[in-house]
N, C-alpha and C positions, 0 to 999 in steps of 0.2 A: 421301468427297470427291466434287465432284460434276464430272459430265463437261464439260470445257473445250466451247464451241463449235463452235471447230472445228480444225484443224489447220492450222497456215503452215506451205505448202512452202517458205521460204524465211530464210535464215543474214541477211537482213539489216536493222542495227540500225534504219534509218528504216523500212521495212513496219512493225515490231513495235512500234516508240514510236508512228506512224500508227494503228493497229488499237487500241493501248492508249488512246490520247486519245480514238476515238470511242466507246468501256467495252466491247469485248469482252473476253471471256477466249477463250481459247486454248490449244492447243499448238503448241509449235514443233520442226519436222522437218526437218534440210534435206536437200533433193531434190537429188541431182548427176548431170547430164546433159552426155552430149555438144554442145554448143553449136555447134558447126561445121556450116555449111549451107550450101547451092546457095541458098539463097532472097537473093534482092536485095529484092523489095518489104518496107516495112518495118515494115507492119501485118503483112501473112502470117506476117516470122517473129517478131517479136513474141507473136504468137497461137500459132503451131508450137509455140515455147520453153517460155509458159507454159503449153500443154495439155499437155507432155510431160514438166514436173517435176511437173505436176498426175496425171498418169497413172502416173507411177514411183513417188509415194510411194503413192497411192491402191490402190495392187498389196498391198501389206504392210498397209493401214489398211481393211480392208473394214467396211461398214455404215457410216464417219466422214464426212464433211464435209471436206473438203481443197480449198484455198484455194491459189492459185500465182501469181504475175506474171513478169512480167517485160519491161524496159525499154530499147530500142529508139531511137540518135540517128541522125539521118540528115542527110547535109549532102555537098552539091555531087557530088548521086551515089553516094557511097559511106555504108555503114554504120559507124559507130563506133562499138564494144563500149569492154568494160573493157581500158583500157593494158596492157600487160606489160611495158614497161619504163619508167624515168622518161625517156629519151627519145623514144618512143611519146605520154606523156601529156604532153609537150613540145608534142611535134610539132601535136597535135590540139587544144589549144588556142591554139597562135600559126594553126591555119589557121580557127578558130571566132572568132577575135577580132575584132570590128567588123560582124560577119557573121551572120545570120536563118539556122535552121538548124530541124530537126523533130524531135522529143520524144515516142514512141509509149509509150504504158504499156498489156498486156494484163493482162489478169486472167481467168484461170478457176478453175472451183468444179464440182468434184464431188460431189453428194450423196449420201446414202447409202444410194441404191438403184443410183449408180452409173452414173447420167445427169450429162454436162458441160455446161455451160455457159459460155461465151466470149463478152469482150468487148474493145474495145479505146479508148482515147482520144488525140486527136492534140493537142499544141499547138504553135506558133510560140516561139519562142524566140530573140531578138536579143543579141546580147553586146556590151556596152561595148569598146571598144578596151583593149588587155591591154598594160598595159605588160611588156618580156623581163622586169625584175627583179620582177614583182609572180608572175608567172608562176615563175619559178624560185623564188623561195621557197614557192609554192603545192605544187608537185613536188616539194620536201624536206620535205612536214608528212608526205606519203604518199597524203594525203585522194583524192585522186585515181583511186588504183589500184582501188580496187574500184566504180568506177561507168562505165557508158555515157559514151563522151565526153569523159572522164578530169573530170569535175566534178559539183561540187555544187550546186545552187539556193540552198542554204541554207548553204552555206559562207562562213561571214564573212572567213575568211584571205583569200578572192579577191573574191567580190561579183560575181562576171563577166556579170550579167544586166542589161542594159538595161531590156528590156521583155519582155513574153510574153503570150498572148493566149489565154486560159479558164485550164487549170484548173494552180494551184498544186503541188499534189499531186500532179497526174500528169510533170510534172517531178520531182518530189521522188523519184518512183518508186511511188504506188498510190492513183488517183485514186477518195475515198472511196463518191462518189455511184454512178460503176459497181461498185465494190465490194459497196455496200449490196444495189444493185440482182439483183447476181448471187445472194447467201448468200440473198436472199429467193426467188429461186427454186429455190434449193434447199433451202427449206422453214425456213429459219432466220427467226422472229421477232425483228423488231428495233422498238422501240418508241420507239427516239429519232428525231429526224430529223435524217439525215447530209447534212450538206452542206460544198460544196465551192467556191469562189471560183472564180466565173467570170467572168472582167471582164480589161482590158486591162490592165496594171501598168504606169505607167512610172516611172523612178528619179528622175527629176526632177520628178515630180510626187509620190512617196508615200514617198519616202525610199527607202535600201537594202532588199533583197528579205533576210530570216530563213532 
């Protein structure tokens, strides 16, 4: 059999369908780190996080290629991780609604000589006004609970996105063109060419966001 590319440090299902539709193979490993941090700026810990899940599974996987992100919302000062409760995931979308908010996705890649590399992409993100009951039946699907900011871009049950401004994916959680960018300097040949949507989106001009 022949050796996967590379390693994802990460358990989650939009990375892995993402990396599967640009045709990598892979392995999947998930990295569990302490996520708790002094750091407020929201590229810093963005970049922290994911050089830190990149560096824990990288310990056990020597000579491999290992792949980590991780995804970063920032709005009116404070950082919004993943909800931990349905009224946490409440809460953070009745104060995101109507409201322009920032979207950080980091990506690192250790090679298998065991040099990182880091990167990170920011976009703009505005939310349609959220009606409570659209909101509350979003919080009973669950979709919620395991994402930054308790939501999805691509979650049809809500649609919560106005507009946004560059890249698709990096909302999604792993924006492909830094992606590509990184695994090539860590000496991984890629012969397709990855690309990523970058342009402004708005809903009244291109329909609902997928």
């Amino acid at each position: 059999m022949a050796l996967a590319d590379f390693i994802l440090a990460s358990g989650s299902p939009r990375r892995k369908q993402i990396l599967e539709e640009a045709g990598f193979e892979f392995e999947i490993r998930q990295s569990d780190i302490n996520e708790t941090s002094n750091i407020d700026d929201p590229v810093k810990l963005a970049k922290n996080l994911a050089e830190s899940k990149a560096q824990t599974l990288s310990a056990s996987e020597s000579g491999r290629i290992v792949l980590a992100a991780d995804t970063v919302v920032a709005f009116d000062g404070k950082l919004l991780g993943k909800p931990s409760s349905e009224a946490e995931a409440t809460e953070m979308l009745e104060s995101l609604s109507g409201q322009t908010h920032l979207v950080v996705t980091a990506v690192s890649v250790i090679d298998s000589s065991g040099n990182q590399h880091t990167d990170a992409m920011s976009t703009n993100v505005t939310f349609r006004k959220l009606r409570k009951i659209d909101i509350e039946n979003y919080v009973r699907t669950g979709l919620p609970m395991d994402k930054a900011g308790a939501y999805g871009i691509q979650d049809s049950e809500l649609n919560p996105v106005e507009k946004y401004e560059s890249c698709y994916l990096n909302v999604v959680g792993l924006p492909m063109c830094t992606t590509a960018e990184l695994l090539r300097r860590a000496g991984l040949t890629i012969e397709q060419q990855i690309m990523c949507e970058h342009s402004t989106y708005e809903e009244s001009a291109v329909g609902s966001a997928k």
